[in-house]
C-alpha positions in Angstrom: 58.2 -67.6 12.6 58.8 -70.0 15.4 60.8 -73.4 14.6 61.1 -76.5 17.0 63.7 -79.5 16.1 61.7 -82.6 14.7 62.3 -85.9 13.4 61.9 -85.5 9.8 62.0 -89.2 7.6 65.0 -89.1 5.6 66.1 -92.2 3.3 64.4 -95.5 4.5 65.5 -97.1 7.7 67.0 -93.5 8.6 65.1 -91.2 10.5 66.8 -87.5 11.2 66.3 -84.0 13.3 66.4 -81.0 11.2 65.0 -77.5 11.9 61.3 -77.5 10.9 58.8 -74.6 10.8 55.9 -75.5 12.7 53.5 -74.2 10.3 55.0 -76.9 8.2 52.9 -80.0 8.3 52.8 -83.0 6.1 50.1 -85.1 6.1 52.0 -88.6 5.8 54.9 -89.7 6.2 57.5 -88.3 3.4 60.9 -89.0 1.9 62.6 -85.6 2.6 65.8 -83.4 1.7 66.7 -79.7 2.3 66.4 -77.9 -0.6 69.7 -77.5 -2.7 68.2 -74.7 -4.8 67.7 -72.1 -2.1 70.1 -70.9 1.2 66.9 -71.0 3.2 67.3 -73.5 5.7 63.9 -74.1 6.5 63.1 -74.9 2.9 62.7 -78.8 1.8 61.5 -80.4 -1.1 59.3 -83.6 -0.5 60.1 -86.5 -2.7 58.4 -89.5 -2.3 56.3 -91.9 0.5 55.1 -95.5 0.5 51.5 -96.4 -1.1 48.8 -96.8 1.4 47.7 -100.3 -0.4 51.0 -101.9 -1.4 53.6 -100.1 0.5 55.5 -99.6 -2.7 57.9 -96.2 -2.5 56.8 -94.1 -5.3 57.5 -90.4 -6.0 55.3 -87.7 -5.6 54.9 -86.9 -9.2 51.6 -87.4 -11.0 53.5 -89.8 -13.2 54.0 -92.2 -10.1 51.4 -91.9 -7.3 48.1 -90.0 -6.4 47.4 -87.9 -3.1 43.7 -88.6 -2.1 43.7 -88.3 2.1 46.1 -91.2 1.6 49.4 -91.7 -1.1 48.3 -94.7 -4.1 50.9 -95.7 -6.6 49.3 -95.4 -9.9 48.7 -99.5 -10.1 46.8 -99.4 -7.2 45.1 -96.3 -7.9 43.8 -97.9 -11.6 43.1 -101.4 -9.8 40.9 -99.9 -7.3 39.8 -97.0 -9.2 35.8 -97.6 -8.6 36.6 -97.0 -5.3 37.6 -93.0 -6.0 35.6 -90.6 -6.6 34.5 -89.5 -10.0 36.9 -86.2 -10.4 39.5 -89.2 -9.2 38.4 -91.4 -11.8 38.5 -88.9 -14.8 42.2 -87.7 -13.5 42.9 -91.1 -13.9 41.8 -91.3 -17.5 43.7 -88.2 -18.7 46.9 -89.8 -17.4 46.5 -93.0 -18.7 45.6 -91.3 -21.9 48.6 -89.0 -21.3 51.3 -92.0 -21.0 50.0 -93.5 -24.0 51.0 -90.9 -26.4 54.5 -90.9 -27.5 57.1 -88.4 -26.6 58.4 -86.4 -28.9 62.4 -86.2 -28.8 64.0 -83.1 -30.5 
């Protein structure tokens, strides 16, 4: 597998050069780190970006933001959720309904 030094975005304001595979490509601009759960060096986890609308930094869970050819914090997404398609729009039902229900603590 072929690698070529890139900049990679690391926490905000600092951009870095790290080792990335080239068949490695993310489609927008990503908070990164290496991986601490693996000695692969070419491994990284991805862990957040800024919302397309807002420019709010929000994770990448499906708690905090949608992926849809662009990253949406979850306000934006529900402000503006005419706007998505309809397998959008029912996603975004089942996760409003899903933060509704109260979690159960053992």
């Amino acid at each position: 597998m072929l690698e070529q030094e890139q900049p990679v975005w690391g926490w905000p304001g600092r951009a870095r050069t790290q080792l990335v595979s080239i068949q490695t490509a993310l489609l927008e601009e990503s908070y990164v780190m290496k991986d601490p759960f693996t000695t692969d060096k070419g491994r990284f986890l991805v862990l957040g970006a800024r919302c397309s609308v807002c420019s709010r930094l929000v994770c990448v869970g499906p708690e905090c933001s949608l992926f849809y050819s662009k990253r949406f914090c979850l306000p934006c997404v529900r402000k503006n959720v005419g706007a998505f398609p309809q397998e959008i729009q029912r996603d975004t039902e089942t996760r409003t309904a899903a933060s509704k229900k109260p979690c159960s603590r053992p």
